[in-house]
TIDOBA-72581 format. One record per residue: residue number from 1; x, y, z of N, C-alpha, C in turn. Coordinates in pm, 1 decimal, decimal comma, padded with zeros to 6 digits, m for minus. Each point is the difference from the previous one (the first is absolute). Last residue first. Example, Ala and Ser with C-alpha at 12.3 -4.5 7.8 and 13.67 -1.06 7.14 Angstrom:
2	01285,0	m00225,0	00708,0	00082,0	00119,0	00006,0	m00077,0	00109,0	00073,0 .
1	00029,0	m00572,0	m00007,0	m00089,0	00119,0	00000,0	00090,0	00120,0	00000,0 .
***
This chain:
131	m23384,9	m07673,4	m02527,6	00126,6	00030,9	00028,0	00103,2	m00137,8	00083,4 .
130	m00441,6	00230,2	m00350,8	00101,8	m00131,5	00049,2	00114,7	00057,1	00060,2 .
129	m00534,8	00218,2	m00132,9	00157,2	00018,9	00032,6	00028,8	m00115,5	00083,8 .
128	m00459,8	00153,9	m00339,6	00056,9	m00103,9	00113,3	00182,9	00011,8	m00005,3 .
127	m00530,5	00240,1	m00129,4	00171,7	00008,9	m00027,6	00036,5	m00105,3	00133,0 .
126	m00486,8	m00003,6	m00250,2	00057,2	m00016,0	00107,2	00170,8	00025,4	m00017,1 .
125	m00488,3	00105,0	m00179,2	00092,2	00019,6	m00022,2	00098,0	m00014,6	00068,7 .
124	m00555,7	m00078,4	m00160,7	00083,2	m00040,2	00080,9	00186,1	00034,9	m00045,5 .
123	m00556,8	00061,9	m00174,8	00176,6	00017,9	m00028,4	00036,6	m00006,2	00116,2 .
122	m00469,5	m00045,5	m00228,2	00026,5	m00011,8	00046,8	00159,6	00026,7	m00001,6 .
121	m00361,4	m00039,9	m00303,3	m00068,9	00075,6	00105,8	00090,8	00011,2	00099,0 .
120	00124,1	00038,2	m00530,9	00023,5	m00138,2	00123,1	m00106,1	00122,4	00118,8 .
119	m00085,2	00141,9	m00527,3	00114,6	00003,8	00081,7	m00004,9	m00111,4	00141,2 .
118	m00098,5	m00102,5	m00541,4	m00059,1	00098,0	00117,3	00116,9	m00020,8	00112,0 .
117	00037,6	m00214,0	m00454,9	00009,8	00167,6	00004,9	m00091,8	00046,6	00129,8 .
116	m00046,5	m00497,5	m00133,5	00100,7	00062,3	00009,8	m00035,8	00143,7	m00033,7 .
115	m00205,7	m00488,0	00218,9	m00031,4	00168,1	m00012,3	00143,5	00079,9	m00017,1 .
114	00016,8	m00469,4	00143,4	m00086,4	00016,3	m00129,3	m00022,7	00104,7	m00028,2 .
113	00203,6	m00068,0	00435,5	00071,5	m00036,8	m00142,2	m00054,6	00014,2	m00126,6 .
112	m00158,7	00266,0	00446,0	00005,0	m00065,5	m00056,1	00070,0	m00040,3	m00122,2 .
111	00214,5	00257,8	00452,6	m00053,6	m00000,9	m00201,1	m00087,0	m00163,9	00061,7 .
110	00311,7	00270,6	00320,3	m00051,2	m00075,0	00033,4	m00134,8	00058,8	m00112,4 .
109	00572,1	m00006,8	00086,2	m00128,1	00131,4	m00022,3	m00091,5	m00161,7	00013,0 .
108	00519,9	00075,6	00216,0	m00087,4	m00037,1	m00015,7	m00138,2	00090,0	m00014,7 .
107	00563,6	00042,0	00041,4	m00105,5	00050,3	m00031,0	m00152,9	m00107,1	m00061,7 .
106	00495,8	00000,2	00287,1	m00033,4	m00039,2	m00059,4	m00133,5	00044,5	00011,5 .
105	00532,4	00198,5	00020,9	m00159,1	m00003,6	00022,8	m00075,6	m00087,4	m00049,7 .
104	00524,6	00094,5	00225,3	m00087,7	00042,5	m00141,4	m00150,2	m00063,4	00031,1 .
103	00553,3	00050,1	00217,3	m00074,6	00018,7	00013,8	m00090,8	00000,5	m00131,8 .
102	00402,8	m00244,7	00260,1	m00028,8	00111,1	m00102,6	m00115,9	00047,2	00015,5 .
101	00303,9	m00502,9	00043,4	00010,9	00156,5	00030,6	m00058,2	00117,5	m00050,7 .
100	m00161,6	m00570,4	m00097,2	00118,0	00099,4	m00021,9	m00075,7	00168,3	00118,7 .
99	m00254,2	m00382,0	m00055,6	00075,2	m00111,6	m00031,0	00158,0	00090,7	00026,4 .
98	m00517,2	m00103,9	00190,1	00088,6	00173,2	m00026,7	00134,5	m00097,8	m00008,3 .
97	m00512,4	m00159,0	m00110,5	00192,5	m00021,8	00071,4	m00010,5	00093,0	m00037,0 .
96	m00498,0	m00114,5	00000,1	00067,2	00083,4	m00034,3	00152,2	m00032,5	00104,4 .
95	m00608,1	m00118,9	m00087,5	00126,5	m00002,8	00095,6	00164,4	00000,3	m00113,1 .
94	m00600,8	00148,6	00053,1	00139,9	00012,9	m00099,2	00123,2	00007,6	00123,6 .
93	m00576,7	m00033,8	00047,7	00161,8	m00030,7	00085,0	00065,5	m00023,5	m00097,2 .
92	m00532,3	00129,8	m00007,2	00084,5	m00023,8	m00081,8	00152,2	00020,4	00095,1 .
91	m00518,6	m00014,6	00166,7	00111,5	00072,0	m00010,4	00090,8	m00117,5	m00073,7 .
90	m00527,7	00097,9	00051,4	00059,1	m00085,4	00072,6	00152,7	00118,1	m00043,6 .
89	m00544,4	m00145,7	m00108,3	00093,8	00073,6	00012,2	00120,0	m00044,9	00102,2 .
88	m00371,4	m00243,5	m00185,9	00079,7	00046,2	m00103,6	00087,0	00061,9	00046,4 .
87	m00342,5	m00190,7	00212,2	00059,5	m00131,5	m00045,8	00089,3	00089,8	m00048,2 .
86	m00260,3	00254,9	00356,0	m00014,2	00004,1	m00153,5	00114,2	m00143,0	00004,5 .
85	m00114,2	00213,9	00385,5	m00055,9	m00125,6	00010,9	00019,1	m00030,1	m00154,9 .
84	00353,6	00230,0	00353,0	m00083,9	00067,3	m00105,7	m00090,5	m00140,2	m00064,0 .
83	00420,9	m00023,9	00251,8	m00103,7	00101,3	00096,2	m00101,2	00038,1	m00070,5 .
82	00349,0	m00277,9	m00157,1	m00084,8	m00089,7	00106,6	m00113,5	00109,2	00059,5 .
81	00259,1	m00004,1	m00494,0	00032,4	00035,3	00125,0	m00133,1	m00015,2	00146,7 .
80	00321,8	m00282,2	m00439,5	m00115,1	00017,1	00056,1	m00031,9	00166,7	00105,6 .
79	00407,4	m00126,9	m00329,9	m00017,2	m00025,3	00141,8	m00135,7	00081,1	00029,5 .
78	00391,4	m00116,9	m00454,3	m00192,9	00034,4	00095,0	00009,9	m00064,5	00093,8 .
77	00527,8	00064,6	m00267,5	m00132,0	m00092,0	00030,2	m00084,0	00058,6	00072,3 .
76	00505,2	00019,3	m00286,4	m00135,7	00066,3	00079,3	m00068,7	m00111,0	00000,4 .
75	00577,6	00035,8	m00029,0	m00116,9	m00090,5	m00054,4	m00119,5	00099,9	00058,6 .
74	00488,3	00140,0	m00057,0	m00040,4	m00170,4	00044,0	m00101,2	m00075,8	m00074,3 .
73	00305,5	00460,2	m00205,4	m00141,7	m00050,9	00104,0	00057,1	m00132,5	00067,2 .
72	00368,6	00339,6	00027,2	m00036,7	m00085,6	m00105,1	m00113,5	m00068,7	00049,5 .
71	00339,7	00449,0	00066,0	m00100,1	m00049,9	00055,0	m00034,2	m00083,4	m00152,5 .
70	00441,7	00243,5	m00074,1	m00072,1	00033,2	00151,9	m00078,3	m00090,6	00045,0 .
69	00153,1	m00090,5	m00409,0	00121,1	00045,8	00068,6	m00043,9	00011,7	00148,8 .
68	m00362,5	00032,3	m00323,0	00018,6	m00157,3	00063,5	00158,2	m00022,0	00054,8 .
67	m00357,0	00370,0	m00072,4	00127,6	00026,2	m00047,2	00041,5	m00119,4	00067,3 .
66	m00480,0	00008,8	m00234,3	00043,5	m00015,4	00096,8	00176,3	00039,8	m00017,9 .
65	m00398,1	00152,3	m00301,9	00060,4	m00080,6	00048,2	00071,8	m00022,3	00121,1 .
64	m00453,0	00245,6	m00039,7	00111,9	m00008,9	m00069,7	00070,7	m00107,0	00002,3 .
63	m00435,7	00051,4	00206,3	00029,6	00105,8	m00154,9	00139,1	m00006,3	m00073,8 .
62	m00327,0	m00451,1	00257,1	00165,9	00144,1	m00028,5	m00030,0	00027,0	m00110,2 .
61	m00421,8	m00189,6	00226,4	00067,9	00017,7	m00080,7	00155,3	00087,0	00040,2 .
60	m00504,3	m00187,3	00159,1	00128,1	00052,6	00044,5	00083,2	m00077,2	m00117,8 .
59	m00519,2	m00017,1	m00029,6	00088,0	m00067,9	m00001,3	00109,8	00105,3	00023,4 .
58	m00548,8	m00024,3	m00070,4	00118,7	00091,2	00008,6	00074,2	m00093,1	00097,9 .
57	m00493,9	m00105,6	m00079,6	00092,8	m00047,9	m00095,8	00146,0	00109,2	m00002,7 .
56	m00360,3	m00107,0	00320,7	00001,4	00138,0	m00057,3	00036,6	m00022,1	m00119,4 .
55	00013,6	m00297,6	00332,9	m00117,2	m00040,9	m00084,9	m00029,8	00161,9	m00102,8 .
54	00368,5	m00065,2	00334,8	00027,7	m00147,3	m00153,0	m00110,4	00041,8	m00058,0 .
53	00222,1	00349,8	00358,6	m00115,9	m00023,6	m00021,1	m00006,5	m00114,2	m00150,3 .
52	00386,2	00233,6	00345,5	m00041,1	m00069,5	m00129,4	m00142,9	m00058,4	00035,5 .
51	00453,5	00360,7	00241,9	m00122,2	m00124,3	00003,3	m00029,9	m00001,3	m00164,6 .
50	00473,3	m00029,4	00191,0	m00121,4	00074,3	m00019,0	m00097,2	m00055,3	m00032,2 .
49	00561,3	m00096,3	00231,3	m00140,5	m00000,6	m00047,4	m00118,2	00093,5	m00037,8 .
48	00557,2	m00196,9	00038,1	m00108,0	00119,1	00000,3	m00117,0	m00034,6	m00033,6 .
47	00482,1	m00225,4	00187,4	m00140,9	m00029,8	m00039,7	m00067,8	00120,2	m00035,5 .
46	00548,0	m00238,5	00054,1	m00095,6	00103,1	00018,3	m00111,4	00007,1	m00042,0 .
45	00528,0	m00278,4	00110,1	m00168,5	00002,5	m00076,5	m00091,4	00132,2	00068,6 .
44	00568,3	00013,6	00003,2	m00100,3	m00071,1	00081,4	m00116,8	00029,8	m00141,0 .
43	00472,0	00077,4	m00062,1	m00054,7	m00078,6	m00027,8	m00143,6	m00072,2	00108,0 .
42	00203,8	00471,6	00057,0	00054,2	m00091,9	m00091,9	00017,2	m00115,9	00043,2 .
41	m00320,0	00300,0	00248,0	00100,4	m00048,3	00006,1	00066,3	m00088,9	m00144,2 .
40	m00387,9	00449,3	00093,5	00030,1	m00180,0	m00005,3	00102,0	m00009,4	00012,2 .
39	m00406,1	00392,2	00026,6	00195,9	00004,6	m00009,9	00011,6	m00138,8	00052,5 .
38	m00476,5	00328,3	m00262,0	00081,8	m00123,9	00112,0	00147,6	00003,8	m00024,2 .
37	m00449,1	00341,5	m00115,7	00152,6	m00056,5	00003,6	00017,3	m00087,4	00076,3 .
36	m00468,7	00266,6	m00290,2	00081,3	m00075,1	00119,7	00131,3	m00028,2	m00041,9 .
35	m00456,9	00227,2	m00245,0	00129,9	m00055,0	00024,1	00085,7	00004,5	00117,2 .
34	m00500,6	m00003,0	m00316,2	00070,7	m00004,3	00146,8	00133,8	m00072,1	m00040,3 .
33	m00480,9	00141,8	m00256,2	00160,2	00045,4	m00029,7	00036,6	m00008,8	00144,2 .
32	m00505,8	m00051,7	m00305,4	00066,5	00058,1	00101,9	00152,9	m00065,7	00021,5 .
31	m00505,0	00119,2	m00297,4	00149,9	m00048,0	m00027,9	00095,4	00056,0	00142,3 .
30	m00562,3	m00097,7	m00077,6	00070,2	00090,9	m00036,5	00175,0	m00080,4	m00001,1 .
29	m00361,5	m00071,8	00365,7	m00024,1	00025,1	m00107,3	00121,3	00057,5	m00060,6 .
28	00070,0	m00369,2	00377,3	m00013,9	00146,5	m00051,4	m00033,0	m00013,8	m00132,7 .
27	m00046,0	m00447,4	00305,4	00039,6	00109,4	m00125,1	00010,7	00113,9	00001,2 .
26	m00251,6	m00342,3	00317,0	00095,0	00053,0	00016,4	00096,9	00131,6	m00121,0 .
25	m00510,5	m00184,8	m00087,6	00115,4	m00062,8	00061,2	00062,2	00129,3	00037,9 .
24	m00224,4	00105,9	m00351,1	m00043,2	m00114,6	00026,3	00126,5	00006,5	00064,7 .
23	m00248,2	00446,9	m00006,1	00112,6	m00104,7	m00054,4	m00055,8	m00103,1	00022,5 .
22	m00184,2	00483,3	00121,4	00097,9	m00109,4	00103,2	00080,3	m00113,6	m00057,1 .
21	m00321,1	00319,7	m00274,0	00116,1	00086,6	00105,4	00097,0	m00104,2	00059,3 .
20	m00336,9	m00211,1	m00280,2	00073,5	m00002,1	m00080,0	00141,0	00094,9	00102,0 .
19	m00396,6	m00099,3	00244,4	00091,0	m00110,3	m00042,8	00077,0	00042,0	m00116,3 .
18	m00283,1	00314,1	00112,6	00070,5	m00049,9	00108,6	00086,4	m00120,7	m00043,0 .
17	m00316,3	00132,5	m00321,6	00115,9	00093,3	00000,0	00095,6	00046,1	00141,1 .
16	m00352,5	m00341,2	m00073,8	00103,0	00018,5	m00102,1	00098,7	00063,2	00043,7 .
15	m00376,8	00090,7	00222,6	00106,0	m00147,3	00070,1	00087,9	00000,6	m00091,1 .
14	m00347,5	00331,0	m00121,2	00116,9	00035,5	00110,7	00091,1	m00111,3	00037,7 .
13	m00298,3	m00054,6	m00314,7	00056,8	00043,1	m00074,9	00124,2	00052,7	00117,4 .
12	m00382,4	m00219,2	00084,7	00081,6	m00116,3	00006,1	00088,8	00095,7	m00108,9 .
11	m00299,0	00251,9	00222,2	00077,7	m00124,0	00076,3	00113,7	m00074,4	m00067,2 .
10	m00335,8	00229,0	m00238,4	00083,0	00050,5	00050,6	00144,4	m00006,7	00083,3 .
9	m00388,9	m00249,5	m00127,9	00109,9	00009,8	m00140,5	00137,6	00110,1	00032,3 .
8	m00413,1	m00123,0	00256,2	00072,2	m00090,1	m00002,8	00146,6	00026,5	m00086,0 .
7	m00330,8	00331,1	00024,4	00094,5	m00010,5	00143,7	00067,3	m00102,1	m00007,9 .
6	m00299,6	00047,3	m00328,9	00099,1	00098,0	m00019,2	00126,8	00015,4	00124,9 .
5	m00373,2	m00287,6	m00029,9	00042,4	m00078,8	m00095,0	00113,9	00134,3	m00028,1 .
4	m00355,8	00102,7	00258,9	00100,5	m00145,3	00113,5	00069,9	m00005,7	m00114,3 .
3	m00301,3	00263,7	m00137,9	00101,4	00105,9	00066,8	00042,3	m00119,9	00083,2 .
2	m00156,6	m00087,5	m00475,5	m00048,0	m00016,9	00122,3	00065,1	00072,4	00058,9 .
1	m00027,8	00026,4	m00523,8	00081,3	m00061,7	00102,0	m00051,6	00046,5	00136,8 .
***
């Protein structure tokens, strides 16, 4: 082997292992966990959003059920996001009544569906108080 053909290899063993450090995208490596509060008005609509990457294949999910006494979904939907040139990334908007008094949480993980027994890269935990 040539001493260009060792430097090349070299190289291209360092970029790797730059690009694998930095990620694809926006993302954090690894599994990450944000929780937040909001305080709503009984019976107003409410939106939370996170981001979402479509071409990743990971989908927002409830971890739990909902305490539908308190808060009841609406509906979600993708929203492009304009600052970034990728087709894929973008943010997920879960809109949400606060139907009742009280307080409780809605917990979003962010799984591929097809892949069961691994853990979500993602968690979102939002306590939301009706008053």
């Amino acid at each position: 082997m040539s001493k260009y053909s060792k430097i090349i290899i070299t190289l291209c063993l360092v970029l790797l292992m730059i690009i694998g450090a930095v990620g694809c995208g926006r993302k954090p490596i690894g599994r990450a966990r944000v929780e937040k509060t909001l305080q709503v008005g009984q019976g107003e609509r409410f939106r939370v959003v996170v981001d979402c990457n479509d071409e990743a294949g990971y989908k927002w999910k409830l971890d739990e059920p909902l305490n539908e006494k308190i808060v009841e979904f609406v509906d979600k939907e993708f929203q492009l996001d304009p600052s970034v040139t990728s087709k894929n990334d973008g943010y997920e908007m879960w809109t949400f009544r606060a139907v009742g008094q009280g307080e409780t949480k809605i917990m979003l993980r962010s799984v591929k569906e097809w892949e069961k027994g691994y853990e979500p890269v993602g968690e979102e935990i939002f306590t939301v108080i009706v008053k």
